[in-house]
C-alpha angles and dihedrals in degrees: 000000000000082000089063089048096047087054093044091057104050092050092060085046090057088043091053089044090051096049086049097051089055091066096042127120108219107252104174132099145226140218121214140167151155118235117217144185127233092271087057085257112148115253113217135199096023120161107245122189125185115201117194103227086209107055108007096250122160144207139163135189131170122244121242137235095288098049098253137126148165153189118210130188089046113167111230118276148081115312138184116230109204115184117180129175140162119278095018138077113270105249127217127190115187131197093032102177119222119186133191112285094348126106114230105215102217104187112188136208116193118185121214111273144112113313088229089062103095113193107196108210119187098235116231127219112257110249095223132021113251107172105066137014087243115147101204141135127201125216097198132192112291093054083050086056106035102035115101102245116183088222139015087261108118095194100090084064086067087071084066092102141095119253087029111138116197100193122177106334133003107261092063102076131154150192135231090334087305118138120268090251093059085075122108126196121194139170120207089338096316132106118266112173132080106251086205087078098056087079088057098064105258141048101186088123128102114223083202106026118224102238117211111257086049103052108085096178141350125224128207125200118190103148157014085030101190116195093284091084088078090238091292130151124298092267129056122200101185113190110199114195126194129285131203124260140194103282116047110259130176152168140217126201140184119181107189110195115182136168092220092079089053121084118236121247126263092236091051093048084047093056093036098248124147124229113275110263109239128164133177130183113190116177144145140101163234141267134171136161141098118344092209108034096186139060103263128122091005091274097116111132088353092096129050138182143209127178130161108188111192153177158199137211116198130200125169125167116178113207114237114261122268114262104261107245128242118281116274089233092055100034080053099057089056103046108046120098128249100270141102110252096209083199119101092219139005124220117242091245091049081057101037087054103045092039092048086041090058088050087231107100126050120238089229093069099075133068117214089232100060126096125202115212119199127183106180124351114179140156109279 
């Protein structure tokens, strides 16, 4: 019996997994490259591996005839590139970038020399981007975490790109002149926007929202979309949060917001009401690593973690509301002196300036725009 319902778990958790991965947006890279010889000949047949920095992974390919190779489906991240040969020194290039949905062109020289003579070069990101027609720009992950934000959101870093229109509020924001429905919003490939707004107008709005701390790098789509974009809209916000690597690695937060280190307005000072109380307390962390840290089962440093549990403390406290004050008919019947004004009506300035001169009306009291007309005052 409990056989049967583990099976039959599992197979609605591969069910659930399939319908999801119907509605994702490929997030994953790709590394590519042509080897060469010192004359700019292609090299074939060359013996590529590709090593993951973060967890250890390895993969390796041969190059073609032409000299060319590549890994596809490559988590984000930093990779080394390794190419040996007969007849030629063994390259290594270190540090090869990878970002979410790009292909990082990786070309290769080697130079003649014993295949057991390694030379190590430091890889440099390509200018301009020669494999596809993708308009796209990359916040990665040192502007996430170095970029004053008011709040832990990410989405307002998504506005950091050319051709991006924040209209009146900012929520409606375009791109490159598009409607606000043509927006997508995705996290780590799903959709993370609510399709009931499209019809309003805008969809720059997360559903859940990618909290700082979880958000790795942000990818923005304006252009040259392929069918990797899963038919979305024209424009792709992809959201990348953090995986797990090889060694254990974490974070801890506290955002303190209070309204003690705020001022409080010149209206309020003027009524007497104090600033609004409010108080937030957001705090929590990070961790990532291996799942299984020891060698059992043949799962050490296959599978990796990353979890970031928070939460929010709120306090908010309104002031009571100012005593309205008297009516101006009634407060003006009181306050003026014992004499007869000859003049039909007098101008609110006439009267803001007399009533503020005598010390006994409030210039408050008085709009600009009102006029106060008298016919005959005198001392009862």
């Amino acid at each position: 019996m409990t056989k049967n319902f583990l099976l039959a778990g599992l197979l609605a958790l591969l069910v659930l997994c399939a319908l999801s991965l119907g509605a994702q947006v490929r997030i994953a890279g790709a590394v590519s490259g042509t080897i060469t010889d010192p004359t700019g000949a292609v090299v074939p047949s060359a013996t590529v591996t590709l090593k993951d920095e973060g967890t250890g992974i390895t993969k390796q390919t041969t190059a073609n005839g032409q000299g060319e190779f590549l890994f596809p489906d490559l988590n984000f991240g930093l990779y080394e590139v390794s190419v040996s040969v007969q007849g030629f020194r063994s390259e290594r290039l270190a540090h090869v970038k990878v970002l979410a949905g790009r292909v990082s062109d990786v070309p290769v020289g080697l130079t003649v020399g014993q295949s057991t003579e390694t030379i190590t070069v430091e890889a440099e990101a390509p200018v301009l981007e020669t494999t596809s027609n993708l308009i796209s720009r990359t916040i990665e992950a040192d502007a996430v975490k170095d970029l004053p934000l008011a709040n832990r959101g990410t989405l307002a870093l998504a506005r950091l790109v050319p051709g991006q229109q924040t209209l009146l509020s900012n929520t409606d924001t375009h791109y490159n002149g598009l409607p606000g429905g043509a927006v997508n919003v995705t996290t780590d490939g799903i959709n993370n926007a609510s399709n009931g707004f499209k019809s309003g107008g805008t969809v720059f709005f997360q559903t859940v929202p990618a909290r700082l701390g979880a958000v790795e790098e942000i990818a923005v789509e304006t252009g040259g979309l392929g069918a990797e974009s899963g038919a979305e809209s024209g424009v792709n916000l992809k959201f990348i949060t953090k995986r797990g690597t090889a060694h254990y690695h974490g974070t801890l937060y506290w955002q303190p917001t209070s309204s003690q280190f705020n001022a409080n307005s010149w209206l309020r000072n003027a009524q007497g009401v104090p600033n609004p109380t409010l108080h937030i307390h957001d705090f929590g962390g990070g961790i990532g690593g291996p799942l299984v840290p020891i060698s059992k089962w043949g799962l050490k440093n296959k599978l990796f973690f990353f979890v970031q549990p928070n939460k929010a403390l709120l306090r908010i406290e309104l002031p009571a509301a100012p005593t309205p004050a008297p009516s101006r008919r009634r407060v003006c019947s009181r306050l003026l002196p014992a004499k007869v004004f000859r003049a039909r009506s007098i101008q609110p300035s006439q009267v803001t300036y007399w009533l503020t001169k005598t010390r006994r009306w409030p210039m408050a009291f008085l709009r600009p725009s009102t006029t106060i007309s008298i016919n005959r005052l005198s001392r009862s």
